[in-house]
N, C-alpha and C positions, 0 to 999 in steps of 0.2 A: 189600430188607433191612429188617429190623425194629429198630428203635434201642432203645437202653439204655434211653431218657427212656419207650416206650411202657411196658415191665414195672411201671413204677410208677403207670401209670393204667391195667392190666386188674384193676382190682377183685380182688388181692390175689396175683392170680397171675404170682409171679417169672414169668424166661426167662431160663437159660442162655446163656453164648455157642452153646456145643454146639447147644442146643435151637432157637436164633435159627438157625444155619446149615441143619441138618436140615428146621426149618421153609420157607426158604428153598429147600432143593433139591426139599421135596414138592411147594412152590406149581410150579415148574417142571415137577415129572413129572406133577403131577394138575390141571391143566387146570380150567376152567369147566365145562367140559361132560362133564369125569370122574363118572360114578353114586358117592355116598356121597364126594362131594369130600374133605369135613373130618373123616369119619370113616379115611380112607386118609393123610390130613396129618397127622392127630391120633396114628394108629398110627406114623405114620415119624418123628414128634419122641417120642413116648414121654413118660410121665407126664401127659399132657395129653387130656382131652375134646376132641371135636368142635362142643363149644358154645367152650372156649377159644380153640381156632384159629381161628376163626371171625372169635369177638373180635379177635383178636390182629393179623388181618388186615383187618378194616372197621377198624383204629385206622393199619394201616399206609394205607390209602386214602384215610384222613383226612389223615395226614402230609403225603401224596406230592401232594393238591391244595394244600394250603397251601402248599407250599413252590413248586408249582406258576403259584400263584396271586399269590404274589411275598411272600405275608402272612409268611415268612421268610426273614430277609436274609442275603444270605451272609456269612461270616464275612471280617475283612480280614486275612489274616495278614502280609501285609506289613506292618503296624504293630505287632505283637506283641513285634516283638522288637527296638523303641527306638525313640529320635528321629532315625534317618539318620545320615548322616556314615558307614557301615557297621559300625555297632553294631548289630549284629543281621540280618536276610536281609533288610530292605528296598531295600536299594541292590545288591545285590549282584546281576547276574546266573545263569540259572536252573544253566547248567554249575559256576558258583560251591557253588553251593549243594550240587548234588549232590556234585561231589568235598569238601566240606568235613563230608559225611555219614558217621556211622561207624555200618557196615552191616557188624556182627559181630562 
């Protein structure tokens, strides 16, 4: 998946959600060894060069070592939402949580 934060470092060129996901399923159906890779990626997200996707995806390679590579840390959500005592989901178990979720 190609994140928010990338569209703002390909040298000017937004992404879509739409465009990120489409992107997304060509990388899936057009392979490495696909003939005209990023011109068939480029056609499947629309509005977009085959020098873009390109980009778009040497930025996701980049991402995915770094994060890989531990140089991004995860995020702690269980501190996010107080100091304990069950102000917020840190104390709370995970079934807690989900029923206490309003999903609709």
């Amino acid at each position: 998946m190609a994140s928010s934060s990338m569209s703002s470092r390909n040298s000017g060129s937004s992404w879509t959600a739409k465009q990120n996901k489409a992107f997304e399923k060509a990388l899936a159906l057009y392979d490495k060894d696909t003939p005209d890779r990023w011109y068939n990626v480029a056609r499947a997200v629309g509005n977009k060069t085959p020098e873009e996707v390109k980009r778009h995806y040497d930025l996701l390679v980049e991402d995915v070592k770094h994060i890989e590579s531990g140089q991004v840390p995860f995020p702690d959500y269980r501190t996010s939402g107080g100091s304990g005592s069950g102000s917020g989901h840190g104390n709370i178990g995970h079934d807690e949580r989900m029923r206490s979720m309003k999903l609709n």
